[in-house]
N, C-alpha and C positions, 0 to 999 in steps of 0.2 A: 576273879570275877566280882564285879559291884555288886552291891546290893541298892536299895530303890530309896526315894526321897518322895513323901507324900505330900508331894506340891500342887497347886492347883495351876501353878505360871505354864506359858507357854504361847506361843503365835495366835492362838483363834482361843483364848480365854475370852469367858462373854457370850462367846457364840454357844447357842444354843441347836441341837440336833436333836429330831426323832426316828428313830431307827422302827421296822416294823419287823421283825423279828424272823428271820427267815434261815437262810443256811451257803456258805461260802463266800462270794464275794462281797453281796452285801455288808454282813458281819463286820469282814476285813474292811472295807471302806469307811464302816462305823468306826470300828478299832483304829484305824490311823488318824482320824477325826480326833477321836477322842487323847488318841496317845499325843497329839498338837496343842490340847490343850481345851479344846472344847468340852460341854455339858451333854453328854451323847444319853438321852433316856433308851432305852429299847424298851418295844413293848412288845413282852411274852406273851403269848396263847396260852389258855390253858392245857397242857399235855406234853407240851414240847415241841420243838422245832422239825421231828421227824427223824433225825440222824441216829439220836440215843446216844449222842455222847457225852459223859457227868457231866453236869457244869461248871463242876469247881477245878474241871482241866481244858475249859473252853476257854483260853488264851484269847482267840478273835474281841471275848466279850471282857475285857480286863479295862479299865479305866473308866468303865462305864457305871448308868446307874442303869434300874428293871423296874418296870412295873407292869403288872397283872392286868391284862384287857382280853375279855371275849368277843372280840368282833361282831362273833356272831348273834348276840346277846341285844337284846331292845336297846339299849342305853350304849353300845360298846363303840358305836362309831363316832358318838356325839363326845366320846371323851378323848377318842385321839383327836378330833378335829379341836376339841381345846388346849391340846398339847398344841397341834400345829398355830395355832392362830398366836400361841406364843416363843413359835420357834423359829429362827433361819432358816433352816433345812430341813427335808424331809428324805429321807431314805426308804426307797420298799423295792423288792425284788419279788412281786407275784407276775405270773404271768398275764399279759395284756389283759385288760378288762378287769384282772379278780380285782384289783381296788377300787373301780368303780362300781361294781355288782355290791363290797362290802361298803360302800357310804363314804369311803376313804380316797378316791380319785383325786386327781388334780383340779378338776373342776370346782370340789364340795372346799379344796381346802383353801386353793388360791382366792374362791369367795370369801375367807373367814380373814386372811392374810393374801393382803395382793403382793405381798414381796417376800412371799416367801420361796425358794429356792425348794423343785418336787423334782429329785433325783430319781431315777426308776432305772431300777439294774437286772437288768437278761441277756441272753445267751443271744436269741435271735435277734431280738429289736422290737419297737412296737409295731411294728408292722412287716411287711413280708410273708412269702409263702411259708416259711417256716416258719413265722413268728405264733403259733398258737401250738406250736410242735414241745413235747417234754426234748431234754437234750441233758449234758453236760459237757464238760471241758473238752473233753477228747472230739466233741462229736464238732464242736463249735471249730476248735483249731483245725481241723483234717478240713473242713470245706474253702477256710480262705487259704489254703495252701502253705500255711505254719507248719503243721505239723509233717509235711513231705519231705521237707529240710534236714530233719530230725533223724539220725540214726545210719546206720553203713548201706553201702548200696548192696542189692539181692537181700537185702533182711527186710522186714517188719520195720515200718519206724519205729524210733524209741519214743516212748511216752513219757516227756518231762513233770511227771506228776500231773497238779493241778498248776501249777506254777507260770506257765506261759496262756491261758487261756483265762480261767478264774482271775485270777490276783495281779498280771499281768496286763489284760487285755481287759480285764472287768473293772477290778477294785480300781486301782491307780488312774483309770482316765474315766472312775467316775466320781474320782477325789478332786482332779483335775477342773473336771465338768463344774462341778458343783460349788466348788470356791470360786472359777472365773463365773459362772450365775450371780453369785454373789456379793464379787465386786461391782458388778453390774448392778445389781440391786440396793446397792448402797449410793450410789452417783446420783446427783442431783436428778431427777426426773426419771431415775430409774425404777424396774419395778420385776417381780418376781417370774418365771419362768419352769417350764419343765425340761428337764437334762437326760436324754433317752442316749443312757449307757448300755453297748451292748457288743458283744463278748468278741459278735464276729469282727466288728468296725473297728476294739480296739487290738484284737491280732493280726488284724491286715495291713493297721497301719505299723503296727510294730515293723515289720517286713521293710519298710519304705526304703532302706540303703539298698536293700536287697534286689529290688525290686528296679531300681536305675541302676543296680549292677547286670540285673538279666537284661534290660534294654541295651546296654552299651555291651554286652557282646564278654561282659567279666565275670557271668556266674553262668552254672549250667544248669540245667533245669531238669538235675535229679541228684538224689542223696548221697552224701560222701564223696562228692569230686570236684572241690572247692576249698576256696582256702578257707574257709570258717566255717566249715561243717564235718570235719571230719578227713576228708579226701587229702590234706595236707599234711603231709610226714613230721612236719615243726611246727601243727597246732592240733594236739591230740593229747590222749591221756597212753600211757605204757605201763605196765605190769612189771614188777620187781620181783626179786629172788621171795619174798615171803608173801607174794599172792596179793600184795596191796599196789596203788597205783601213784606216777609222778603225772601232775600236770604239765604241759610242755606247751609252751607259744612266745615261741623267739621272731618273730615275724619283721621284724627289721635286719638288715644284713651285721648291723655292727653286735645285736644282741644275739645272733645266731650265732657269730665267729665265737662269743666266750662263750654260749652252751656246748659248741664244739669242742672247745677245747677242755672243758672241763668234765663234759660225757667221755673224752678222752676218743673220739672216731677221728682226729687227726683230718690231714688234708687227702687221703687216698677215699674218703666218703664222696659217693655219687654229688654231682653238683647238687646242689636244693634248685637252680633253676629250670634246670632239666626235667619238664614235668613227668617225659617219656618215664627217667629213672626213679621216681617218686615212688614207687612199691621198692624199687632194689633198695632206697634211701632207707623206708620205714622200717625196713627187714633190720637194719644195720644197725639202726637207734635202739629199736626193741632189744634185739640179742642184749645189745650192753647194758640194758636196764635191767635184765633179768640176771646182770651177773652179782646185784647189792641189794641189799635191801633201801625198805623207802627210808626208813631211816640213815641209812647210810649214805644213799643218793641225797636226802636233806641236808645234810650236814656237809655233801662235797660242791651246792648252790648254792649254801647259806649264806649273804651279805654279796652276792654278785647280779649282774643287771642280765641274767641267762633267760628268765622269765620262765622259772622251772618252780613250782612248788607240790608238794606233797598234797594227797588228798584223801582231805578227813570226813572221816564220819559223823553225822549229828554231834552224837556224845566227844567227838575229841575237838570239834572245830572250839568251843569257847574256853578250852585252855592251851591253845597255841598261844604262844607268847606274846604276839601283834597282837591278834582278835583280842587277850585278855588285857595286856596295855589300854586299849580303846574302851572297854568296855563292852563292845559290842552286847554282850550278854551280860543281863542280869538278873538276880534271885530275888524274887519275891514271895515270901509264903511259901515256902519249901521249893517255888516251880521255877527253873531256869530257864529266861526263856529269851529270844533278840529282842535289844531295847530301842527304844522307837527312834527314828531317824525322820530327815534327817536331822541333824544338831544345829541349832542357833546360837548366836552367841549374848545376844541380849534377854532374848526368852527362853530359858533350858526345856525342857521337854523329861518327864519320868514317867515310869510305871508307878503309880497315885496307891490304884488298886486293882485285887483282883479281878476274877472274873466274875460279871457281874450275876447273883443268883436268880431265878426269875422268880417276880413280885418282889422282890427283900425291900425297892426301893418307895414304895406306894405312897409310904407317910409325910418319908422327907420328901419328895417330889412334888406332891398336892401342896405341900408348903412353899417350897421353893419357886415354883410357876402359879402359885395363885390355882390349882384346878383342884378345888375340893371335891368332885365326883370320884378322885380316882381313892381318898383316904376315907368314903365313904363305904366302898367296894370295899377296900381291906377291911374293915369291919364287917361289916357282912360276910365277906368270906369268912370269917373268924367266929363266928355262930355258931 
């Protein structure tokens, strides 16, 4: 496993970001920002973001700087909008209206900066019947019909974490959003915009193969009876002799025949076409998983195109020997954690720093953007 390089290089060095201090996707949106190579401030609240969890294990906020703003304080809005008047981007995830109620809207800020890029990240949208509704992950995925896909048929769907909803359908198309804003606002005669990222739009469209496979008659429109959900004997996960699992998705005929041959079920196994015999087929594959362990089943796929791998836990995925070859994961300050992607080859991309502590960055920042209100606040907090 790497360890980190405190660089400042990377694709969006320069660019400058203000983060307003919030909890999930935003964060992460910031965090990838920042892990690219941008100047991501976030501005803490006083008390916390709500969650309660330490900050010096908030990963999301790693690369970034902090500084201390009371919003709701006489003077708290006049100093993010001096942050914004001197930043690219803006990031906030309050629900519709609270940025404009706290002095901080698009309106207050695009006046101070007509090119700047005002990212707004929610669940619902800015608008809509649900758009003034509380919500999270789970609740956003289940309505665009994400999360139906999800899990064996007669069960419960299974709930991909926050993963397909938040960070998925949030953070990443409001990374997306907010960098094409941007090039937009960099073009001759272009000018700044607001980017209404929101959670359901970007899980519906996640679906989109999906979705011209149910029109043409190639997916079925319920859980686990599909080839990529579950319902397919040769794309599923199986249970071994010591209770752990092999990944299994041979989905091509030629990479099926070596899974076959080397799961050892020979040519007397039910056709895989036959979707009739598709439970006889699963029944066949399981048994023989359960006869080895995963480790032992790794080791009889190892270097073959069977499309079988072993599957790890948090704590074991970043020392498989791929993942740690790559790097994928790196140590920083005791905390191991995935290192940012993806990789460039002319501008590297690192973990710089941790995560960022709230207010720690008030002094350098008022220096560094020219906004002396906020290194006068630190003092006075300091009283």
């Amino acid at each position: 496993m790497a360890t980190t390089e405190h660089s400042s290089h990377g694709p969006l060095a320069g660019v400058r970001v203000v983060e307003l201090a919030g909890i999930g996707p935003g964060p992460f949106a910031a965090m990838l920002l920042a892990d690219l190579g941008a100047d991501v401030v976030r501005v803490d609240r006083p008390g916390g973001a709500g969650l309660g969890i330490d900050p010096a294990y908030d990963l999301t906020n790693r690369n970034k700087r902090s500084v201390l703003v009371d919003l709701k304080a006489e003077d708290g809005a006049a100093k993010v909008l001096d942050l914004a008047e001197r930043a690219d981007i803006l990031i906030e995830g309050y629900r519709p209206g609270v940025a404009e109620r706290l002095g901080v809207g698009p309106d207050a800020a695009l006046a101070r900066n007509p090119r700047l890029v005002y990212g707004r990240m929610t669940g619902w949208g800015q608008d809509g019947p649900l758009a003034e509704r509380a919500g999270h992950d789970i609740a956003y995925i289940a309505l665009t019909g994400t999360l139906s896909v999800i899990g064996k048929p007669g069960e419960p769907p299974t709930v991909p974490a926050n993963l397909v909803g938040d960070y998925a359908g949030g953070s990443l198309y409001l990374v997306v959003g907010v960098l094409a804003a941007l090039q937009h606002a960099r073009t001759p005669g272009g000018r700044g915009q607001v980017v209404d990222a929101a959670i359901v739009d970007g899980a519906a469209h996640l679906a989109t193969m999906i979705h011209g496979m149910l029109a043409a008659g190639g997916w079925q429109d319920r859980r686990g009876s599909n080839l990529l959900d579950g319902g397919c004997p040769f794309y599923g996960a199986y249970e071994t002799a010591d209770g752990q699992y092999m990944a299994v998705g041979p989905l091509e005929q030629r990479f099926y025949d070596e899974f076959g041959t080397l799961l050892g079920i020979g040519d007397g196994a039910p056709d895989r076409g036959d979707i009739a015999r598709w439970e006889e087929l699963r029944t066949v594959v399981a048994d023989r998983f359960r006869t080895r362990t995963r480790a032992e089943w790794t080791e009889v796929f190892e270097g073959s195109d069977a499309c079988v791998a072993p599957v790890l836990s948090l704590r074991e995925a970043p020392h498989h020997p791929h993942i740690a070859a790559r790097a994928t994961f790196v140590e920083h300050d005791g905390l191991t954690q995935p290192a940012p992607a993806p990789r460039f080859s002319a501008t590297p991309v690192s973990v710089r720093g941790g995560p960022a502590q709230p207010g720690a960055d008030d002094e350098a920042v008022a220096a560094d953007w020219g906004v002396p209100g906020l290194k006068r606040a630190r003092k006075e907090g300091a009283d």
